[in-house]
N, C-alpha and C positions, 0 to 999 in steps of 0.2 A: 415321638421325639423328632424336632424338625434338625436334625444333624448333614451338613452338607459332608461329599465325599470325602474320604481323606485326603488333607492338603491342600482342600480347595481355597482360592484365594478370592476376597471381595474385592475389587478394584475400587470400589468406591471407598472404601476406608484408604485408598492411598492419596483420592483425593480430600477427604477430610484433612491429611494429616498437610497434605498442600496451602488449603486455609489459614489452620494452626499455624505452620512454618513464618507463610508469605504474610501473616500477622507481626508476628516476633521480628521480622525483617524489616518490615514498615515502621514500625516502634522504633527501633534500634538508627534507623538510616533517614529518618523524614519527619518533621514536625508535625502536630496534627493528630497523632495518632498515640494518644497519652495513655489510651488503655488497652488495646491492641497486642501491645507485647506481652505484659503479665498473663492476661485471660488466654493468649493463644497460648501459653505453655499449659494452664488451665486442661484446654482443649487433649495436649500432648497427653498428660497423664489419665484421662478417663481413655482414650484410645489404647493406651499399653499396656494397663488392667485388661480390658478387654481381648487386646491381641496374645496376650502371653497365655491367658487362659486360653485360648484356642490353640495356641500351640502346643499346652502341654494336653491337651485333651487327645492329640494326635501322635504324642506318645505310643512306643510301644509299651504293654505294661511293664514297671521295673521289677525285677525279683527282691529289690530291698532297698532300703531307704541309701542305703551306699551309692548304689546303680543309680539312681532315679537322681539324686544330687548331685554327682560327678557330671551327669548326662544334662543337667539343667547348668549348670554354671560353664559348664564347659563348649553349653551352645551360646550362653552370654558373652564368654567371651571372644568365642569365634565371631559375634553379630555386633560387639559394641568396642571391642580393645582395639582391633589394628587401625581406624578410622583414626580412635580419640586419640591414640599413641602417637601416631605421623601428626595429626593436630599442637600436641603438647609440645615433641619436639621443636618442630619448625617453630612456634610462637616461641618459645622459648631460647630459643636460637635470635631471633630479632628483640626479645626483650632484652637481652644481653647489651644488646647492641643500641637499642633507641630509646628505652623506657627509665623513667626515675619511678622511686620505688619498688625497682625491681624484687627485692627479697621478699617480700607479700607475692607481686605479680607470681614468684617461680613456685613460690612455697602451693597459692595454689591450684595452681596448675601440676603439682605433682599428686596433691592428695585430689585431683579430680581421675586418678588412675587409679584409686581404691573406694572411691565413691566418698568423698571424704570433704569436698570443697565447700558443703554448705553448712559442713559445722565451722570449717574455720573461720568464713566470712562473719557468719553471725558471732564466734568468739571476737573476730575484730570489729565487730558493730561496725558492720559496713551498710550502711543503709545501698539498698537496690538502683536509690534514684540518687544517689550522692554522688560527689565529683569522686572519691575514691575507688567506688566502685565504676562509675564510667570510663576510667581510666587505666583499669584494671582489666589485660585481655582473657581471665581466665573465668569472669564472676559470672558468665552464662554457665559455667559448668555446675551450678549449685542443682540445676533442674535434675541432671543425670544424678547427680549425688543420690536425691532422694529417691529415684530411682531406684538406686542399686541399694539402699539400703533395706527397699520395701522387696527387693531381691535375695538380702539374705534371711529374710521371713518367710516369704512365701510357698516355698517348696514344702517346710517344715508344717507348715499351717495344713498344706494339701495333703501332705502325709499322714497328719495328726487324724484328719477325718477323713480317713480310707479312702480319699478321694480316685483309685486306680480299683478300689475292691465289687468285683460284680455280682455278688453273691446279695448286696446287701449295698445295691450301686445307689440306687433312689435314697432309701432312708441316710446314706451319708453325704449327698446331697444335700438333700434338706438339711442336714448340722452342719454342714458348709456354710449355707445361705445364711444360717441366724447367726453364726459368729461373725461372717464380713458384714451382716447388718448390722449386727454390735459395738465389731469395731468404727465402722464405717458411721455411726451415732455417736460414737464417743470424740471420734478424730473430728467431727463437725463440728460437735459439742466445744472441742477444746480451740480450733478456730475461728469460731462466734469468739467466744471466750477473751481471746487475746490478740484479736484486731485493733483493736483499740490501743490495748495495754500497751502491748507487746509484738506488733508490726513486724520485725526481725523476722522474730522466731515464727511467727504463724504463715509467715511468708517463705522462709528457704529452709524450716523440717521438716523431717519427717512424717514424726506423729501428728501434725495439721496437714500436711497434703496428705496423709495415708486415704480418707474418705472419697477422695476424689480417682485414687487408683483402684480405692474396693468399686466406688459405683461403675467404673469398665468391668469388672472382674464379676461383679451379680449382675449387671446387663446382659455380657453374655451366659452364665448361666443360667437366667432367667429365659431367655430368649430359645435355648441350644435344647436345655434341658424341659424344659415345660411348657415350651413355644408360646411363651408370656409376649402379652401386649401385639397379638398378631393382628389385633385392629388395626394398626399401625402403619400395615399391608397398603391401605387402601391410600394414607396420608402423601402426598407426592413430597420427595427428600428437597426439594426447591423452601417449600417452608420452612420446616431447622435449618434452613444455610442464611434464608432472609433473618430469619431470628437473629443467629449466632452471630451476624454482621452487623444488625444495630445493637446487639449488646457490645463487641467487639467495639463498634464506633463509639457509644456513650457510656459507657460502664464506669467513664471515672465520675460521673452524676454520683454514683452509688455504686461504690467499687465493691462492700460487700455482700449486696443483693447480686453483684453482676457476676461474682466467683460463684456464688449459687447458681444464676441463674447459666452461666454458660457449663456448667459441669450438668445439668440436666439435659438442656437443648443438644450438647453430644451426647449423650447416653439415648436422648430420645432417636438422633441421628443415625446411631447405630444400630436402635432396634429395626428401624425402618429398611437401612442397608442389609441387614440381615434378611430380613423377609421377603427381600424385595433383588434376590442375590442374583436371579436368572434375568434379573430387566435392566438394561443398560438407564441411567440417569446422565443429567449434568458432572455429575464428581466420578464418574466413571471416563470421563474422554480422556484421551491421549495426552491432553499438556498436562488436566493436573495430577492425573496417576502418575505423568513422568517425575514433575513436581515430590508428589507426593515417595516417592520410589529413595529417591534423592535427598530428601527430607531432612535425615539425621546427619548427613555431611554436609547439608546447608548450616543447618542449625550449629554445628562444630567449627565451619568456616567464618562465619558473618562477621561475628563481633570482634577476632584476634583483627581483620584486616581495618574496622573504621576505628578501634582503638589507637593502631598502632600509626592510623595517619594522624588522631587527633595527637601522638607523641611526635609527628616530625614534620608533613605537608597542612597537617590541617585537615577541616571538612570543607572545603570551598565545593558548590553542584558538580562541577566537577570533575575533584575527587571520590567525593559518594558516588559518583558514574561509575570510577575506576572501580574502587570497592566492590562496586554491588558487581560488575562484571568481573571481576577477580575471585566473588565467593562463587560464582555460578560454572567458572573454570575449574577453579581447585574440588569444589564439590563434585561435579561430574567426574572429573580426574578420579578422585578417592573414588567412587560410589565404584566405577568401573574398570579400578587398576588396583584397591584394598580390600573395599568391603565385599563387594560381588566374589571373586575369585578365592578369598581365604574361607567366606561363609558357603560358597557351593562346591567347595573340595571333593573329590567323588571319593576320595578314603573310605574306606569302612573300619576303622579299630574296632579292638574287643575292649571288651570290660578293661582288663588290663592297662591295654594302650589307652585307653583315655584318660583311667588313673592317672598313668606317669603323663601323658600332654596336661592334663589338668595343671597337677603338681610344676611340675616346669614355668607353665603360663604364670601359674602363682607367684613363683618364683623369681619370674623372671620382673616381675610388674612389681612387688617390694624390691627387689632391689634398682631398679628405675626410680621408684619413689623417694627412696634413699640417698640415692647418687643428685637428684633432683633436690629435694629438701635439704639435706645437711652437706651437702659438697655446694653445688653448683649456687646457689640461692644466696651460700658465702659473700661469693663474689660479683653478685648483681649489681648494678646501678643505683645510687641512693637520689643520687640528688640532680647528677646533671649527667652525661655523655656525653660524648667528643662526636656521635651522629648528629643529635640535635642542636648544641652549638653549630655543625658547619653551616644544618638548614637554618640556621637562624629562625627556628620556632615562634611564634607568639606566642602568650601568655596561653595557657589548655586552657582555660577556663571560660578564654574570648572563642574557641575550637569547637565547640561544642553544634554538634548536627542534630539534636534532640532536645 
């Protein structure tokens, strides 16, 4: 079993996730780069299949399915809530203030705090690439949606096939492996399926991006567990990045060969990074681990600030200057003033105490959602504001950086 120490960390998957990011950012902030954005989030979800399996592999064992779930959701939201929540407010705080069609904008951005933003969008038929959604500072949150919704499966699924039990550790294994390849054929199956048809839905659900979070999730068990594909040793990681960058650059040739083909090139990337976990590479240096580190409060920053200029300054070069140096402050800020310091808390609770924190956070997060959706969302902006009248705005439609 080729199993690194406990806890160990590959740096090079921080710079993959650097790629991914500074993908989605290109897309979002510069012409040019039509397929870039979609595919890097592409990228996002085979890495976090991958990652959360390692993390929970580093579990202590749970004494019961109670323990073992309280302990998983309750590191979700130490790792993913304070970030998105300081994100939610603030935009919504200036959506208030600068945005028409605010009640869509708040609504959601509230259910982006229960993993919820990528069913609403597709109920509003928001196409991805449409002036609605461009305008919209919350429609990057459909990514985490699916996410968290393949979060409240996953534990269940691990549980279901002993996956903590050592008596009988291999063979449930192995029934691990054929069901995420099951799902993981059918979830493809049903995204082949309804690219065409149904573009929406195959794009911001669940059940079609689920294959792309199993193949992080059987890469690293294929890799951890049965040291699969350790040829792969030999492959220098320079090549999956060359790849992943002319898919990245042409993929809207053939956008659904290129969701294929970039959900492979990272899975292949990470087998390599895995094997190759003692030898420093290119995606291991300093900028884009830093990058990469940062990643998830870039990705929650970007879009609220060049949205919110196309509602009031515009995207003149600029602006996108100001932007992009404003998501790279507020990011570091968060990375290093929320998310660091709440997620490396030296507490130690018991079973107990993490109940009741669990329960609280829960708690605390529907009624935000709440106060957000049916209070706040009331009294949004429909049509005009008294910020964008002063700046005397142009038409958003002439606004457009993308």
């Amino acid at each position: 079993m080729n199993t690194p120490s406990k806890g160990k960390h590959i740096e090079g998957i921080d710079g993959l996730r650097a790629i991914s990011v500074l993908a989605v950012i290109a897309f979002h902030y510069f012409s040019g780069f039509e397929s870039a954005g979609y595919l890097g989030v592409d990228v996002f979800f085979v890495i976090s299949g991958f990652v959360i399996t390692a993390s929970i592999a580093n579990y202590e064992t749970p004494i019961s399915l109670k323990s073992f779930v309280t302990e998983f959701y309750l590191r979700r939201f130490k790792r993913l809530l304070p970030a998105l929540f300081a994100v939610v407010i603030f935009t919504s705080i200036l959506v208030m203030l600068v945005t028409t069609n605010g009640k869509d904008n708040m609504r959601t951005g509230a259910l982006a705090l229960i993993g919820g933003a990528n069913i609403f969008l597709y109920i509003k038929e928001a196409d991805y690439f449409a002036l609605s959604s461009e305008l919209n500072p919350f429609t990057h949150m459909w990514s985490l949606a699916v996410e968290d919704q393949f979060y409240l499966l996953f534990p269940f699924l691990l549980w279901g096939c002993a996956f903590f039990s050592i008596e009988k550790q291999q063979a449930n294994i192995n029934k691990l492996i054929i069901v995420l390849s099951a799902v993981c054929i059918t979830s493809l199956a049903l995204f082949i399926a309804l690219f065409n048809f149904d573009y929406s839905f195959s794009f911001y659900m669940m059940p079609t991006r689920l294959w792309q979070i199993s193949a992080g999730v059987l890469t690293y068990l294929l890799v951890s567990r049965f040291n699969a594909f350790s040829f792969l040793r030999k492959i220098p990681i320079i090549i999956p990045i060359i790849v992943l960058l002319c898919i990245l650059s042409v993929g809207y040739l053939k956008p659904l060969f290129a969701h294929i083909g970039v959900t492979i090139v990272s899975a292949v990337a990470l087998a390599i990074l895995w094997h190759n976990q003692e030898n420093k590479n290119i995606l291991g240096l300093s900028a884009p681990v830093y990058i990469g580190k940062i990643s998830y409060s870039l990705y929650l920053w970007h879009w609220p600030f060049i949205v919110l200029a196309k509602h009031t300054v515009g995207t003149s070069p600029l602006m996108v200057a100001v932007c992009l140096c404003l998501t790279f402050v507020f990011a570091i800020t968060s990375y290093h003033f929320i998310e660091q310091p709440i997620r490396h808390a030296k507490a130690k609770p018991t079973l107990v105490e993490k109940e009741k924190l669990f329960q609280r956070a829960f708690a605390g997060v529907i009624v935000s959602v709440l106060v957000l959706y049916i209070g706040v969302s009331r009294y949004a902006p429909q049509k005009t504001n008294f910020l964008t009248n002063a700046l005397n705005v142009p038409e958003l439609e002439k606004t457009s950086c993308t």
